[in-house]
N, C-alpha and C positions, 0 to 999 in steps of 0.2 A: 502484589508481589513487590517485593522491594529492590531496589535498581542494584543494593548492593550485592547481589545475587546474579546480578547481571553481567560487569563490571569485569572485564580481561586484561584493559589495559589502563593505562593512565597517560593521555597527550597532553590534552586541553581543557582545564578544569571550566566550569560554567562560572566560577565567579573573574572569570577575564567579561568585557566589554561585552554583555548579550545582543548588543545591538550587530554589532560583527564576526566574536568569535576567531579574531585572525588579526597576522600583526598589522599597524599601521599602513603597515607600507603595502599590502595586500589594495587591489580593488576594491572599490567603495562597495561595489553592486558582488553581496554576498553570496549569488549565485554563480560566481566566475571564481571566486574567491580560494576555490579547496583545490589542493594539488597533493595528489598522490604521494605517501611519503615511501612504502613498505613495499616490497616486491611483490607482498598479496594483492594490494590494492592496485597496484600498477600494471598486473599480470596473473596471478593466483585467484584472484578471484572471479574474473572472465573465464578462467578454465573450467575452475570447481563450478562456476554458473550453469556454463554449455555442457558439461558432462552431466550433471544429475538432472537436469532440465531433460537431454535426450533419452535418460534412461527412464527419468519417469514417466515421459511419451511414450515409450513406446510402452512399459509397461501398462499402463493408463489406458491405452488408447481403448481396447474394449468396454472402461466402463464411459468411456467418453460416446463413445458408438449409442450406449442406451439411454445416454442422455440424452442427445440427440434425439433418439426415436421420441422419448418420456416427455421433451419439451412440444414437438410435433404431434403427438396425440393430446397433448393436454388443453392448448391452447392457442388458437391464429396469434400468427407473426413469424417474426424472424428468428430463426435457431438462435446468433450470437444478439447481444448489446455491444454495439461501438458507439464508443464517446472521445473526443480530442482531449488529451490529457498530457500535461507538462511533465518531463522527463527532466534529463541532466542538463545543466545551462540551460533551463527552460524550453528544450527544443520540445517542439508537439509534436505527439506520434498516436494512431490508433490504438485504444485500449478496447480489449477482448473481454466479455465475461459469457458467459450462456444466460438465457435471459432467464431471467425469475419474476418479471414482473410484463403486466398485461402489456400489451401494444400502445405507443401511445404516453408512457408512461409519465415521462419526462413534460410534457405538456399540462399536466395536472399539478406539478409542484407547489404553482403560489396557490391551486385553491386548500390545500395541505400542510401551509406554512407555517401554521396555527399550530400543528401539529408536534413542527422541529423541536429533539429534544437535545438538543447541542447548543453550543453557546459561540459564540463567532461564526463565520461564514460555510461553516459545515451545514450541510443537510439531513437528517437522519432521525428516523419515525422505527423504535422499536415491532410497532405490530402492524407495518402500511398495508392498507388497505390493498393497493397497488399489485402485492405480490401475490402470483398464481399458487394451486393446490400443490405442481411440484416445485416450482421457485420457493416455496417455507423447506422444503425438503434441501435442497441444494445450497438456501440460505443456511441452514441451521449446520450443515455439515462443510461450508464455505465450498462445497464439488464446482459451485458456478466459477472460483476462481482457476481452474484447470486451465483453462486457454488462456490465459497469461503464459504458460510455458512455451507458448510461438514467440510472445514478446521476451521472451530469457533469451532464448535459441540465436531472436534478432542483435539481442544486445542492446533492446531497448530498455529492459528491465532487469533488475538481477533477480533472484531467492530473497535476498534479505535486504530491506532499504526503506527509506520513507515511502508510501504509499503515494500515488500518484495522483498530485491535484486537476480538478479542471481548471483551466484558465480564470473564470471568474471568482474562485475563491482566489486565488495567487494577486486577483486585484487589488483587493482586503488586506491583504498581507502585511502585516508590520514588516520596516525592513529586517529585524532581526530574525524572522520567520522564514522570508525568501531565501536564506542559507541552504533550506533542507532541500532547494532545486540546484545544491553545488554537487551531487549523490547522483549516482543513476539509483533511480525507485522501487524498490521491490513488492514482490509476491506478498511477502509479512514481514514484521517491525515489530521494533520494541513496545508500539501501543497496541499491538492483536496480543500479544502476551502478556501484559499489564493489567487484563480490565478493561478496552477499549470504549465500549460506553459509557462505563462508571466514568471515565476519565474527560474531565475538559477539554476542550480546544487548546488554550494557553497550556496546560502540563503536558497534549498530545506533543505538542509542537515542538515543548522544551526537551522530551524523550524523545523526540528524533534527532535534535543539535546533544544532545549525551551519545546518542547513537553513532555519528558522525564523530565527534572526538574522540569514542573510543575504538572504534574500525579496524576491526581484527578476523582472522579466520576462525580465532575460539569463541566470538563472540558470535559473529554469524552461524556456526553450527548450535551454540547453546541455544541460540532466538529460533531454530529450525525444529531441534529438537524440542523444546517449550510451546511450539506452534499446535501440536498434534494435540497435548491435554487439552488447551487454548480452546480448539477446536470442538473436543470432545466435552466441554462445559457447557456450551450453548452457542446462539447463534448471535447475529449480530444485526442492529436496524436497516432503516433503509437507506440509502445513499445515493446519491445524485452518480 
């Protein structure tokens, strides 16, 4: 899909300084860097976050209940996946998903490495082995990402934002890349509606600094709205 499709506003064009994205006189460290310009961003968007976040809890919350049971009969471990994962200005917060992969999981990665089909510091095995009979289910219908709607509610997360790194990718980081921790992170982005596997590292990265320069309420509901087909095409690899 083509970004011009995407596209509500016009701030900050990509061919300014990729390394910064922001004037001179801005902080060097691209992650301090972005300051609210638009009353949505400043205020409208926290609202619209917390509101549909709680609505969709509650309405949610039954099929969430059977997930729960579905992950508990299917498989030993723990209901949720918590991983430390870098928010806005880099701050780290617990990231929530329902688990989809066996116990343990994370401990297997380098024997798996072999496997990564991303290019930079990303992780990600279309068919891993890793993931249980209902984790392909919850994968492919992205259901595991439902408990992120605690981290909306916190305000660690929004609806719509760059995806949230673990700290050891963010090490990698070219500086032009650690921009996308100037955003608080959302639930989905412009690269879950793009293609997301099809898509490289280096073009995911660049479609979250488009995302960021164009940062609007019309733009986050079109990426919200675009999420659902997104969704309904297939599912997505495995992920650290």
């Amino acid at each position: 899909m083509g970004l011009e499709g995407i596209h509500t506003g016009s701030r900050t064009p990509l061919s300014r300084d990729p390394a910064m994205g922001a004037e001179p006189s801005q902080s060097r460290d691209p992650a301090l860097s972005y300051v609210p310009r638009t009353f949505y961003e400043k205020v409208g968007k926290r609202l619209f976050d917390f509101a549909v976040a709680l609505g969709a809890t509650l309405l949610l919350s039954p099929l969430m209940l059977l997930i729960v049971v579905a992950i508990r009969l299917d498989s030993p471990g723990p209901i949720l996946y918590v991983s430390t994962r870098l928010g806005r200005r880099a701050r780290p917060f617990r990231f929530l998903k329902f688990r989809s992969m066996r116990a343990g999981a994370d401990r297997m990665k380098d024997q798996l490495a072999h496997l990564n089909e991303m290019d930079g510091p990303v992780f990600k095995i279309r068919d891993d082995p890793r993931v249980t009979r209902v984790g392909r289910i919850l994968r492919k219908t992205s259901l595991d990402e439902l408990p992120q709607l605690f981290s909306v509610l916190r305000g660690e997360m929004s609806l719509v934002g760059p995806r949230p790194p673990i700290p050891a990718e963010v090490e990698e980081y070219e500086l032009w890349q650690r921009r996308r921790l100037s955003v608080t992170p959302g639930v989905t982005c412009l690269w879950q509606v793009s293609g997301r596997n099809q898509i490289g590292f280096s073009e995911w990265m660049r479609l979250d600094m488009e995302y960021i320069d164009h940062l609007s309420f019309g733009l986050d509901l079109r990426i919200l709205l675009l999420t659902v087909p997104a969704v309904i095409r297939g599912g997505r690899g495995g992920a650290s």
